[in-house]
C-alpha positions as CSV (number, residue, x, y, z in Angstrom):
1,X,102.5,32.1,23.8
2,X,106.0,33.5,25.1
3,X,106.5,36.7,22.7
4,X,109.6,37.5,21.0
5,X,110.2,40.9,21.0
6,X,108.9,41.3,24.5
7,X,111.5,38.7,25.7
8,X,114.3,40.6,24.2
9,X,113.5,43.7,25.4
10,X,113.3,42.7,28.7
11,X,116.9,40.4,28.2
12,X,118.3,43.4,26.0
13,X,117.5,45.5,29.2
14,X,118.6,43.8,32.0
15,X,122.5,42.9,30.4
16,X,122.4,46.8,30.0
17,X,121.1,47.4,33.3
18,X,124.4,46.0,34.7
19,X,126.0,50.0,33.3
20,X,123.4,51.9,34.3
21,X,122.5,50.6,37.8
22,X,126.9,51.5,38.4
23,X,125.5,55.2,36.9
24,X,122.9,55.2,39.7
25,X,125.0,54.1,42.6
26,X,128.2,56.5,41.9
27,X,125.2,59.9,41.1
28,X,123.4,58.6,44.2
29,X,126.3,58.2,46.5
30,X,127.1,61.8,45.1
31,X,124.1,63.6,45.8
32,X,124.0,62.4,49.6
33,X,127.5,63.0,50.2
34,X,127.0,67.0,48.7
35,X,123.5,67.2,50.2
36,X,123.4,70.5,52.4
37,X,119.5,70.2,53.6
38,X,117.8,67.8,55.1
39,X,117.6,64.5,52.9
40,X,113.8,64.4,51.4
41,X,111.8,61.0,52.4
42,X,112.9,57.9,50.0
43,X,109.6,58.4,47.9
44,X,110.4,62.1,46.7
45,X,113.8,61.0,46.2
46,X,113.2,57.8,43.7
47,X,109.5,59.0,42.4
48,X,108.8,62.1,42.4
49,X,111.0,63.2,39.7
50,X,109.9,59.9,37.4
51,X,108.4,61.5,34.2
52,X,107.2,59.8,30.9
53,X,104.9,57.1,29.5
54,X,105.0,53.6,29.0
55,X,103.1,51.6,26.0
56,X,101.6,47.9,25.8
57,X,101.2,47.0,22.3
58,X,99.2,43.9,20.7
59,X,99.3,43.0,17.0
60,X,101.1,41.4,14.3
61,X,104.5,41.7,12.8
62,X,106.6,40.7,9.6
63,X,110.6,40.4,9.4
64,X,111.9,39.1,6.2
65,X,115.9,39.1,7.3
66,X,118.8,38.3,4.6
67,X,119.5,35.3,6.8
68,X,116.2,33.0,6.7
69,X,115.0,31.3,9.4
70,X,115.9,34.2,12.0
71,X,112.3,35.8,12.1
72,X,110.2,32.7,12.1
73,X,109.2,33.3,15.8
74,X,108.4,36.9,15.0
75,X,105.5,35.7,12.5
76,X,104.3,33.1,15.2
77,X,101.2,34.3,17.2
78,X,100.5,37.7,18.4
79,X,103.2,40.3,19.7
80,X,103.0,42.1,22.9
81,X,105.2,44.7,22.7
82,X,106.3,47.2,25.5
83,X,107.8,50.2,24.7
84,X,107.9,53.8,26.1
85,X,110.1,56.3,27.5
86,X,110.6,57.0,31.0
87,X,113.4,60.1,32.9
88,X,114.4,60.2,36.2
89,X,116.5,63.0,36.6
90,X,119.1,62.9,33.8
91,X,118.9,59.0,33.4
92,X,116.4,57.6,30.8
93,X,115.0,54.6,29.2
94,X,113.3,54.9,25.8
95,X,112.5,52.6,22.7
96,X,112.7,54.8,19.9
97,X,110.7,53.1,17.6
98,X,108.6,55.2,15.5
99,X,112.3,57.9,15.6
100,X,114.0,54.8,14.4
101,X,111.5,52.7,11.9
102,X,110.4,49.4,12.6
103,X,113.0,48.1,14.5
104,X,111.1,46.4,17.2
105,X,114.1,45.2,19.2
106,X,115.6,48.3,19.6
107,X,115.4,49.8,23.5
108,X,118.2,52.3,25.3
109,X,119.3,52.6,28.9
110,X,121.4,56.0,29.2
111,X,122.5,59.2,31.0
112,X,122.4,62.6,29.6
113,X,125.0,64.9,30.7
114,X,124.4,67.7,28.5
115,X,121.3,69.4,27.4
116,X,121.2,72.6,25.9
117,X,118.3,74.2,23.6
118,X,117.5,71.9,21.1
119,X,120.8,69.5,21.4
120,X,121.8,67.0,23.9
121,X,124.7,64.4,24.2
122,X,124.0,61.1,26.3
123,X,125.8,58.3,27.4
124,X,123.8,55.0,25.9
125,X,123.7,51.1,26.2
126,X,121.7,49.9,23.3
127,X,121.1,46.7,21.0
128,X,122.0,47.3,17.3
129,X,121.9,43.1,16.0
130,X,119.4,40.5,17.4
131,X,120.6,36.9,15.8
132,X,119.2,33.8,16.6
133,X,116.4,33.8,19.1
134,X,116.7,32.4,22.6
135,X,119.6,31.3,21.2
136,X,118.1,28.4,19.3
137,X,118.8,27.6,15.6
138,X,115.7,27.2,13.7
139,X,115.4,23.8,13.0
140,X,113.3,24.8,9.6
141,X,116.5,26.4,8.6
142,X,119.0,23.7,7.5
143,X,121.7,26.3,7.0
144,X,121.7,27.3,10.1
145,X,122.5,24.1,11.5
146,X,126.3,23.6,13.1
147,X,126.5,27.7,13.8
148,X,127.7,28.5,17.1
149,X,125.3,30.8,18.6
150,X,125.7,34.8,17.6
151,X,124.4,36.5,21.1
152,X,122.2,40.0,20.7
153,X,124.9,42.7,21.5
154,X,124.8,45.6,24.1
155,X,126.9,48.8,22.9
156,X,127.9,51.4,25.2
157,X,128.0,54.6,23.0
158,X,128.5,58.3,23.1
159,X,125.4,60.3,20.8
160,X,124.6,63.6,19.9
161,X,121.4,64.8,18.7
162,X,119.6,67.8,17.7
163,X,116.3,68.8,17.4
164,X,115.3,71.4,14.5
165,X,111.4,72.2,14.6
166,X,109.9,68.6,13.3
167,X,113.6,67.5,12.3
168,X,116.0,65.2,14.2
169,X,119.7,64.9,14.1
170,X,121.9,61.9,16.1
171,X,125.3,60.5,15.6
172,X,126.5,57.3,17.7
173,X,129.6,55.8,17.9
174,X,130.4,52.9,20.1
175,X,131.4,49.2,21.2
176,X,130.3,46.4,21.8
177,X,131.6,44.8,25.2
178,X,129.8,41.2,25.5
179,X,129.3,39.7,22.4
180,X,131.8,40.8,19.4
181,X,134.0,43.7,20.8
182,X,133.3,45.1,17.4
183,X,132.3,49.7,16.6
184,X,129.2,50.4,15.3
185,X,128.6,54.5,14.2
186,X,125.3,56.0,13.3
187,X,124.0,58.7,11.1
188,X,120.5,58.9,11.7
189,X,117.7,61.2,10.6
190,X,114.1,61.5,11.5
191,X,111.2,64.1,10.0
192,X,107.9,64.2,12.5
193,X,105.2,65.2,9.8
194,X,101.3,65.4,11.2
195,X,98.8,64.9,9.2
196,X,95.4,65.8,10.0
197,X,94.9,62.9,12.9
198,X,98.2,61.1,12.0
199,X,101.8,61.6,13.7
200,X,103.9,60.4,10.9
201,X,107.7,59.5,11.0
202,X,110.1,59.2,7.9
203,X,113.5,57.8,9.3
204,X,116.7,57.7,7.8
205,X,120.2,55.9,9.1
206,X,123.6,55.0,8.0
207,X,125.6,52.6,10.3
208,X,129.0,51.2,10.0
209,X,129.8,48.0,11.6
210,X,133.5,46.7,12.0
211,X,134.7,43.6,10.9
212,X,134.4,42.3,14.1
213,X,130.9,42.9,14.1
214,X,130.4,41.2,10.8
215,X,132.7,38.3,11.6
216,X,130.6,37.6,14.8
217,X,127.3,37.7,12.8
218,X,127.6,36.9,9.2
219,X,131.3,35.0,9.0
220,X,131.9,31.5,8.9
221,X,134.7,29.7,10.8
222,X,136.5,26.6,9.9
223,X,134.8,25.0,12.7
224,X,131.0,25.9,11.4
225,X,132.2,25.5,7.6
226,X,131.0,22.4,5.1
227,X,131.1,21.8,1.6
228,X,127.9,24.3,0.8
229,X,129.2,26.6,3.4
230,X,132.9,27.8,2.7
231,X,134.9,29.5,5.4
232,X,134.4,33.3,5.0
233,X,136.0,36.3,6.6
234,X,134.2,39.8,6.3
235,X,135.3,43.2,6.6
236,X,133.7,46.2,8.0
237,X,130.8,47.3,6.0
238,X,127.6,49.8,5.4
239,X,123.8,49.3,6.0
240,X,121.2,51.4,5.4
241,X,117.9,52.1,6.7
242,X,114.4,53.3,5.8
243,X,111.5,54.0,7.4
244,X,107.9,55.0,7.7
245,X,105.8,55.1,11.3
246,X,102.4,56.2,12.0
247,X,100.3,56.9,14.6
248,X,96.8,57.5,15.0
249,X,94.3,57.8,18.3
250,X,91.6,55.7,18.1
251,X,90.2,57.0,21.6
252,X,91.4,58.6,25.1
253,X,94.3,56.3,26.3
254,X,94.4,54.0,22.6
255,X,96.5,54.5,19.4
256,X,96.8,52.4,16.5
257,X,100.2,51.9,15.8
258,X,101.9,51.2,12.7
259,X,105.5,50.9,10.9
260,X,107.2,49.8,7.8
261,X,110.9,49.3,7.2
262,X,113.5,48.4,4.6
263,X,117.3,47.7,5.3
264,X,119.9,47.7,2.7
265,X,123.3,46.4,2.8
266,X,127.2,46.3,1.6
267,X,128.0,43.7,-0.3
268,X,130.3,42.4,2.7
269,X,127.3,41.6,4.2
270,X,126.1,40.0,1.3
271,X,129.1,37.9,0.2
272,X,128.5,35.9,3.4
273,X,127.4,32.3,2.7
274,X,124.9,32.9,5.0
275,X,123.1,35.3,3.4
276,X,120.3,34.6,0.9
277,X,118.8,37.9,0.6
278,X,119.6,41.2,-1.0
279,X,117.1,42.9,1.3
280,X,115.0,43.0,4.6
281,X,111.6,44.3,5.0
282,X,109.9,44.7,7.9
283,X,106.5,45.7,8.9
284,X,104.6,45.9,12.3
285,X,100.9,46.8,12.9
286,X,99.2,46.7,16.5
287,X,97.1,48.8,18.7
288,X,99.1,50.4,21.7
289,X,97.6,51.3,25.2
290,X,98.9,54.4,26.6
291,X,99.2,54.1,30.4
């Protein structure tokens, strides 16, 4: 069976991929215009500086959103999840997933153009909101029915982090430029405390969305509007997040992998006649391959 959050990771990556690979060819076309020795052969050059590790994750997840029907594919069948984080040079690609909770979808293309000590700002493309999957309504969702479709967005931010012993630090502002053109800032924490065997994450996040952002996702225009689904206009609002991630090694190159979250929002978020739930919960347990 086709898998979910693998599908959107690789989609979430390749409209992102559009920034970075402009990132690559303006630093490459740099570096062999100030090149004073010889130019290296094309291997050294593209893979010798490659550094980090890559995952493949199989198990079982569970996303209870405030809009029903949006994770019914995430409980379908088993999840094969790929996540990692690879550098080449000062260009990256992670999936923060234990730093940021169980957010599953979550995966960042970037370039970091200043690292000093234990702080570093980057340049990021990243996915904050994943609505309706391959965008499909869920036909076991009747209130979903007659929505135009609400594409996963790609924000192109500036963030600042900072790294104090097992504590973490990042701020984020940015904007969407495909789907809603709306701002979404961060506040993010994370606390890295082991435990005998275990690596285990407590994660904290504030983000502000605009009311573009929330007009895109949760509002309802006169065309999508019906009697049990008034028009509705949001503003900008607040969500918060918290979360728990463990890891433990079950042998050489295998972890057992495992994450809990809850997400708490503004009542503008709520208000929307889309919206059923006060809460979402969502919990993800596999066994990850480290290659």
């Amino acid at each position: 069976m086709r898998d979910l959050s693998f599908n959107i990771f690789l989609r979430s990556c390749t409209r992102q991929c559009r920034l970075t690979l402009c990132w690559l060819l303006l630093a490459s076309c740099g570096w062999q215009t100030l090149a004073a020795e010889p130019e290296p052969s094309w291997t050294s050059r593209w893979f010798d500086d490659v550094e980090g590790t890559v995952y493949l994750g199989v198990g079982k997840g569970f996303h209870q959103t405030i809009v029903p029907g949006l994770e019914d594919e995430l409980h379908n069948g088993l999840l094969f999840v790929l996540t990692g984080e690879l550098k080449w040079r000062n260009f990256f690609v992670e999936t923060p997933m234990h730093r940021s909770g169980a957010y599953i979808y979550s995966a960042a293309i970037g370039y970091r153009f200043y690292q000093q000590d234990n702080q570093s700002w980057d340049l990021i493309a990243s996915n904050y909101n994943v609505w309706l999957p391959d965008n499909k309504v869920s036909i076991a969702t009747p209130q979903l029915n007659g929505l135009q479709i609400r594409n996963a967005d790609s924000v192109n931010s500036l963030r600042y982090q900072y790294q104090w012993r097992q504590h973490l630090f990042g701020v984020e502002s940015g904007i969407d430029l495909l789907s809603h053109q709306g701002i979404i800032n961060r506040l993010s924490y994370s606390y890295l405390w082991p435990w005998r065997n275990l690596d285990i994450y407590l994660n904290a996040a504030l983000t502000f969305e605009s009311n573009k952002v929330l007009n895109y996702y949760y509002g309802v225009s006169a065309a999508e509007s019906r009697p049990d689904r008034p028009v509705y206009q949001p503003g900008a609002g607040l969500k918060t997040h918290l979360g728990l991630s463990a890891l433990y090694p079950l042998a050489e190159n295998w972890q057992l992998d495992g994450s809990l979250g809850l997400n708490l929002f503004s009542h503008q978020y709520l208000d929307s006649p889309l919206v059923t739930r006060k809460q979402e919960y969502m919990a993800i347990l596999m066994v990850r391959y480290v290659f």
